[in-house]
N, C-alpha and C positions, 0 to 999 in steps of 0.2 A: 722438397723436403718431405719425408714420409713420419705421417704422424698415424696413430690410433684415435678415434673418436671416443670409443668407451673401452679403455686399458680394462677397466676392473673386468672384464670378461675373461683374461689371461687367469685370470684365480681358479676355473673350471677347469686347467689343464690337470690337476692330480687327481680327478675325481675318480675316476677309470683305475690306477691303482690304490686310492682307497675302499674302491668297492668290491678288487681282487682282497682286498687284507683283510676288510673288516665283515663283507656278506659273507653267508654261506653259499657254498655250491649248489647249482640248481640238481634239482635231483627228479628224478622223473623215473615212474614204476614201469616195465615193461611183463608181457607177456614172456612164460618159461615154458617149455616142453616138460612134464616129469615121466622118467620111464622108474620101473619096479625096478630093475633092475642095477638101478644109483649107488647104492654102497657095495655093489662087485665092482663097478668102475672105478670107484673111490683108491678101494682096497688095491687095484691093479693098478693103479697109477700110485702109489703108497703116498699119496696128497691126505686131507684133513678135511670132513666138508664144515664151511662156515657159509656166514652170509657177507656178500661179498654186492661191488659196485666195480661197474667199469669205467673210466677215466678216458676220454678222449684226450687227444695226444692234439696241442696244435703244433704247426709247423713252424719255421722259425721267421719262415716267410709272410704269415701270417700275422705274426704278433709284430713286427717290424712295422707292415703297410697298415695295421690298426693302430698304432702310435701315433705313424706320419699322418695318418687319416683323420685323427681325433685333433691332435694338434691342427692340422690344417683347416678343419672346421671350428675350433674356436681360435681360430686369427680370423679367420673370416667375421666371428660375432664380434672381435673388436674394433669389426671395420677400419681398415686400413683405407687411409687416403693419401693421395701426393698432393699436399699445400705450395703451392705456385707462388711467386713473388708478392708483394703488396700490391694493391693498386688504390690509389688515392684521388677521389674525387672533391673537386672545388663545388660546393654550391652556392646557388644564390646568395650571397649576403645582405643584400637591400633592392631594392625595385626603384628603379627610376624612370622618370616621365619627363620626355624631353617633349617642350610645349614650345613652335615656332612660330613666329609672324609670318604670314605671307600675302599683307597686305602688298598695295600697290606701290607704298612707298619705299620697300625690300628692291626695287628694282633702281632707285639712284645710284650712279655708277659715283661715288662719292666718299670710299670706304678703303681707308689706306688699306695696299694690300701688303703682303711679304717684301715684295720686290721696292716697296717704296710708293708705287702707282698707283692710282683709285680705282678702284674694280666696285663692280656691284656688291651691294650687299649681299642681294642672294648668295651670290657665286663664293665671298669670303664665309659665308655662315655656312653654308653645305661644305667645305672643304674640311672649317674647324669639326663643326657636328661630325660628320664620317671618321674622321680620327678621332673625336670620343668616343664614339658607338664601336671603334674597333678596340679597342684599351676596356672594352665592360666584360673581363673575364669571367669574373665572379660578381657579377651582377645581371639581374634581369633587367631587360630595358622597352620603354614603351615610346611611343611616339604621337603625338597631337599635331596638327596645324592648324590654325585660325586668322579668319577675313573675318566678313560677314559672321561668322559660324564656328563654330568649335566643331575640330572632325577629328575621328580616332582613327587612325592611320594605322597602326599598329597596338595590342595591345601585351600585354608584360610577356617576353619570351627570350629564351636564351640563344633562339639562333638570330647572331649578329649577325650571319651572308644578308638575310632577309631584310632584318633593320636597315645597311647600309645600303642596300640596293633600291630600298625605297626613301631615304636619305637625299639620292643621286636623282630619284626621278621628282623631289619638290621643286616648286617655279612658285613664282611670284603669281598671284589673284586665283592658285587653284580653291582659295578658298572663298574669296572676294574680295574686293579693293579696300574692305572697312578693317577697324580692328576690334575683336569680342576680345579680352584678355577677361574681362569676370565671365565667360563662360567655357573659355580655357583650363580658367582653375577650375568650375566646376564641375567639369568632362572629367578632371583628372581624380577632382574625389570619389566623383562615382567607381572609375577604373579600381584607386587606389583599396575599393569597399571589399572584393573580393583579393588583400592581399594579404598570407598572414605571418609576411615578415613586418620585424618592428620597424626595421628602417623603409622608413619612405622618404622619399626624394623626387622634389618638381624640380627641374630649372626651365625658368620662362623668359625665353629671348626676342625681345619686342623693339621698334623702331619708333613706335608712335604713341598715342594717346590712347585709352578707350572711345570707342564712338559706338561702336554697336552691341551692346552686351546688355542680355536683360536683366542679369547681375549684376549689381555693380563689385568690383576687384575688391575690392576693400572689406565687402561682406563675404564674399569669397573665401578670402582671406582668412578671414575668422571662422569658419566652419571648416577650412584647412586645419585650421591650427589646433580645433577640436577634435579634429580626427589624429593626430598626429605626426601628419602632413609638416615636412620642409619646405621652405621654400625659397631657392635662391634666384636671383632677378638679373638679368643683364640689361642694360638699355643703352644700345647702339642709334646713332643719330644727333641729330641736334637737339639740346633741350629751347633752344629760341627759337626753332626755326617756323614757319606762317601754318599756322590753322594745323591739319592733321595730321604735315608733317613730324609737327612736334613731337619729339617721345616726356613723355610726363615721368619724369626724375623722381619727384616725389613722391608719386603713388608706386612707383618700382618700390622705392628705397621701405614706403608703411608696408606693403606687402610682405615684406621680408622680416619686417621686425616683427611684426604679428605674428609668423609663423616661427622667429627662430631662426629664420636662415639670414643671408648676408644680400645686397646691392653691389652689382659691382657693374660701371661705368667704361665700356669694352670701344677704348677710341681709334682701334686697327686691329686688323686682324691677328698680329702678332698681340697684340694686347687680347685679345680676344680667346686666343691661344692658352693663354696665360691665366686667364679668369677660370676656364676647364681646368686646367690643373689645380689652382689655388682651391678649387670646389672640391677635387680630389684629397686636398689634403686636410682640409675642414672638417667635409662631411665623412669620416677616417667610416672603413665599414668594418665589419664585425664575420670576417672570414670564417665561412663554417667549410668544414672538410669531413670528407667518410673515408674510409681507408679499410680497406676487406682483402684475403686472400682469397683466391680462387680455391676450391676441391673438388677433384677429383676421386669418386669411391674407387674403391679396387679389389672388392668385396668379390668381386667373377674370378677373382684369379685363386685364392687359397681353395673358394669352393669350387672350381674345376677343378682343379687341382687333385684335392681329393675324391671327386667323382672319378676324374681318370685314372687316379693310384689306383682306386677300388676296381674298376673292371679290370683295369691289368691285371692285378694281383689274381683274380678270380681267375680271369683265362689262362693263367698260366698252371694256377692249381687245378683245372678244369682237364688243361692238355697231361699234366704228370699223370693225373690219373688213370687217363685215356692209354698213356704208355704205361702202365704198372697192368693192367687189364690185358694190353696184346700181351706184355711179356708173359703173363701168367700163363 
């Protein structure tokens, strides 16, 4: 679609004939010859002497390609553009921080999977997480694991290839056989410190208890929840099961209330499934979009334009002359 950037420049096109209507004609004194001899010639030509000007004649040629010429330079000042379709951008609407276990008890093959059959956790938790991290259109996504350690694996960025690819390469004790989830969370406030959307969002998916955190989760928690930090809990495993086994049910479920976000109890992977979406629909985000047309100027085109009217014209007035001159 062809638009004008600034129409009001169209208003200059009658300047040209008000300056024919309203100025005077330039006028300019030239040098005369006088002979004595002026009023015999007078008298023989039976003319009048007055004081007299002469009028240049323009051609019709002329005044044509000075129309088109002028017009074509003020199309050019209203800058002509071609506006291209819309194009609409989704952005970030919330940052998320996906925080894994990859203690050693991630590796019990003990975890109904799809099919009905007990597979490892790992192997069900990498499968569900990759299908999140691919559905985070309009979100930024980050990623943690923690053993022994809280490690930033990834930090807030919109290429999912990236995220899922490193999704695909977690295994069980890259991080160490223990569990830090109070230093989980507070890898992720740090992270969450340079973000400056409102929505933030932790989901923290653990099999076991805290054992190694020099934080405890609970204080965590609460300086999450200060900052503005969600935070919702999964806890996969057994809540009875012997010593570190255990996932600790009820420190999921305070963390969650503390911050705002929800506990949810993920007992297969299809249930697991199911937790990711239900968090989808919870945590609703707040979808920002930009939508711009391209433009293209085209401001070269009127002012060639009339660059080329103008030499044509001239060279053509150039040549007539040139033939008036042999025929003389």
């Amino acid at each position: 679609m062809l638009e004008l950037a600034f129409p009001w420049a169209l208003a200059a096109l009658p300047l040209p004939l008000l300056a024919w209507r309203l100025l005077p004609p330039y006028r300019r004194r030239s040098s005369a010859l006088r002979v004595p001899f002026f009023d015999d010639i007078v008298r023989a030509a039976g003319a009048q002497a007055r004081a007299g000007a002469v009028i240049l004649r323009r051609r019709r040629l002329q005044m044509i390609s000075a129309a088109l010429s002028w017009c074509l330079l003020v199309l050019g000042l209203a800058r002509p553009e071609w506006v291209g379709e819309p194009i609409v951008r989704t952005e970030a609407a919330r940052d998320v921080m996906l925080a894994v276990d990859l203690s050693g008890s991630m590796d019990t093959a003990d975890f109904p999977g799809e099919d009905g059959r007990d597979v490892r956790r790992m192997d069900a938790v990498r499968r569900v997480v990759d299908r999140f991290v691919a559905a985070r259109d309009s979100d930024r996504i980050g990623l943690i694991v923690f053993g022994n350690r809280a490690y930033m694996q990834l930090p807030f960025t919109r290429d999912l290839a990236t995220a899922r690819s490193l999704v695909a390469l977690m295994d069980v004790g890259m991080a160490g056989p223990q569990t830090a989830i109070g230093d989980a969370i507070g890898l992720a406030i740090h992270a969450f410190a340079s973000s400056e959307l409102s929505e933030r969002l932790l989901i923290l998916l653990t099999d076991g208890s805290d054992t190694a955190s020099r934080m405890t989760p609970l204080n965590a928690a609460g300086i999450a929840a200060m900052r503005g930090i969600e935070i919702y809990t999964i806890g996969i495993g057994d809540p009875a099961g012997p010593g570190e086994d255990r996932v600790d049910f009820d420190t999921l479920r305070e963390i969650a209330a503390r911050t705002g976000g929800q506990f949810f109890d993920a007992a297969g992977e299809a249930g697991l499934e199911q937790v990711y979406r239900r968090i989808d629909v919870i945590a609703v985000a707040d979808v920002r979009t930009r939508s711009w047309r391209p433009r293209d100027s085209l401001v070269h085109w009127p002012a060639g334009a009339a660059v080329v009217l103008t030499l044509l014209t001239y060279a053509v007035l150039l040549l007539s002359a040139r033939r008036r001159e042999e025929g003389a």
